[in-house]
BATI-79467 format. One record per residue (C-alpha): x, y, z. Coordinates in nm, 3 decimals, padded with zeros to 5 digits. Layout:
BEGIN
atom X->X Y->Y Z->Z
...
This chain:
BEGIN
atom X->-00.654 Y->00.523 Z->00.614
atom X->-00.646 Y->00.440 Z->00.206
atom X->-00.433 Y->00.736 Z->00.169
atom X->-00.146 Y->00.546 Z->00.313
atom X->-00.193 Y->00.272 Z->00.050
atom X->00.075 Y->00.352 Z->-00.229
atom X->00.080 Y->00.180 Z->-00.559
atom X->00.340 Y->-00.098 Z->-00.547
atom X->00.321 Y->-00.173 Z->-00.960
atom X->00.642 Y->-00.116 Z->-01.194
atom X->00.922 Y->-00.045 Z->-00.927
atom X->01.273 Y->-00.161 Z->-00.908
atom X->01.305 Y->-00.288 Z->-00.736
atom X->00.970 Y->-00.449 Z->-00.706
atom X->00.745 Y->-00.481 Z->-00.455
atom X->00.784 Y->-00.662 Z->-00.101
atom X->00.555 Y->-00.945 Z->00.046
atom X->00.551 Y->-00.719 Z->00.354
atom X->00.456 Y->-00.375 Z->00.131
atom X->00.201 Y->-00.599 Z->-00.052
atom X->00.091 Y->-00.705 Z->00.294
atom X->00.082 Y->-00.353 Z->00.433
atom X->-00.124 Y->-00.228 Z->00.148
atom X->-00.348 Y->-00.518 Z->00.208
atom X->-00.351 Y->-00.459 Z->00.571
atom X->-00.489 Y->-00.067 Z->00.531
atom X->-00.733 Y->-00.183 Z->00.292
atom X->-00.885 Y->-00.412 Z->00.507
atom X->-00.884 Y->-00.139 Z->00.786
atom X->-01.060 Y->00.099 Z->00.580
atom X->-01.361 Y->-00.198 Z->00.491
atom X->-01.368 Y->-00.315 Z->00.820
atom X->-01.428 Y->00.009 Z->01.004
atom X->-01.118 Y->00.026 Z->01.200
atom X->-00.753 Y->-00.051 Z->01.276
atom X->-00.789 Y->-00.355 Z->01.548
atom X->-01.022 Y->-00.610 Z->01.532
atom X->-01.229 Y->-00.764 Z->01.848
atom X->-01.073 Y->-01.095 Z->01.966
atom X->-01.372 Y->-01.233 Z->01.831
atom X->-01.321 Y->-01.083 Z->01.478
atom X->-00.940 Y->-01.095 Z->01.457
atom X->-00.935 Y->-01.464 Z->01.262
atom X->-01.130 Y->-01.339 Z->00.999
atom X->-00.962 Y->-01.042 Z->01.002
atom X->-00.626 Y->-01.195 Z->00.926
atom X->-00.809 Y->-01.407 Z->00.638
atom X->-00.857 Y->-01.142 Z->00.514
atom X->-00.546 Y->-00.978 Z->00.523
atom X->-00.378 Y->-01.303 Z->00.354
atom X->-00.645 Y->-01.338 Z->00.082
atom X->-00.641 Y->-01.017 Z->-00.020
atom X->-00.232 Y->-00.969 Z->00.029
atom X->-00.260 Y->-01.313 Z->-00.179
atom X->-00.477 Y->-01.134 Z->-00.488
atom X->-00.308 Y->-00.821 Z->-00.470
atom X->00.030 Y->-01.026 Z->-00.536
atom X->-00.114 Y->-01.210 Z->-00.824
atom X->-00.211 Y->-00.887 Z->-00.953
atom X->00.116 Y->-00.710 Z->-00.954
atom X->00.301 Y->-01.061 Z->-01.076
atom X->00.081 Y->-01.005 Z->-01.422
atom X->00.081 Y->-00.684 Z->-01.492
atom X->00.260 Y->-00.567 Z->-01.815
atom X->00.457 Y->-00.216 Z->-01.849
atom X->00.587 Y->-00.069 Z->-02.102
atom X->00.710 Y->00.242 Z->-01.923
atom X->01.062 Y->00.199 Z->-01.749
atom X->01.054 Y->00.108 Z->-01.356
atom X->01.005 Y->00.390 Z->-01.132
atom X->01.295 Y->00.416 Z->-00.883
atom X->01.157 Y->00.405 Z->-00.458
atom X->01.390 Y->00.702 Z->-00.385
atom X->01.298 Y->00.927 Z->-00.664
atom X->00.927 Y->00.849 Z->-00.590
atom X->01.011 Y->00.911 Z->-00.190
atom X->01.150 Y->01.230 Z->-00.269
atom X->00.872 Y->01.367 Z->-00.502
atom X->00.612 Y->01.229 Z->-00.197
atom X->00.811 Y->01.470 Z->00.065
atom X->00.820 Y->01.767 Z->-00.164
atom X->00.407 Y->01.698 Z->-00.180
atom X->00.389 Y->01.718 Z->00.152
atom X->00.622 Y->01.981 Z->00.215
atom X->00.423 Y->02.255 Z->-00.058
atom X->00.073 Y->02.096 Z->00.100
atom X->00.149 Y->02.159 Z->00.478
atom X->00.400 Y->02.424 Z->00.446
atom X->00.252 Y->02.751 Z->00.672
atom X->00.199 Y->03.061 Z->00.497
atom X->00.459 Y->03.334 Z->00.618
């Protein structure tokens, strides 16, 4: 599940609420054993979610860079080409 967390630092432009959110969301997936809580779980569930979304937020707000933004398409592209050369079949 963490593999679908990306890093959400230094793009332009930056990061969403909902991709911080997201991000949050898988992490707490991955901790909590699974990807839907019980009824009787799902408030402290979503605390989680917003505490951590919250922190995660704060995080990226005060980081400092010096290297130039990455651009989301770019990065997308490079991502797919990944893929591509790690699941291509052999011929």
């Amino acid at each position: 599940m963490c593999r679908n967390i990306r890093p959400l630092n230094n793009f332009e432009p930056p990061a969403t609420d909902d991709e911080v959110r997201a991000a949050a969301l898988q992490f707490v997936r991955k901790i909590a054993g699974g990807s839907k809580p019980s009824k009787a779980n799902e408030a402290a569930y979503d605390k989680a979610v917003g505490v951590i979304a919250q922190a995660s937020r704060e995080l990226i707000d005060s980081l400092v860079t010096t290297a130039p933004p990455k651009d989301r398409d770019e990065e997308a592209a490079k991502a797919r080409a990944r893929s591509a050369a790690r699941f291509s079949t052999a011929s």
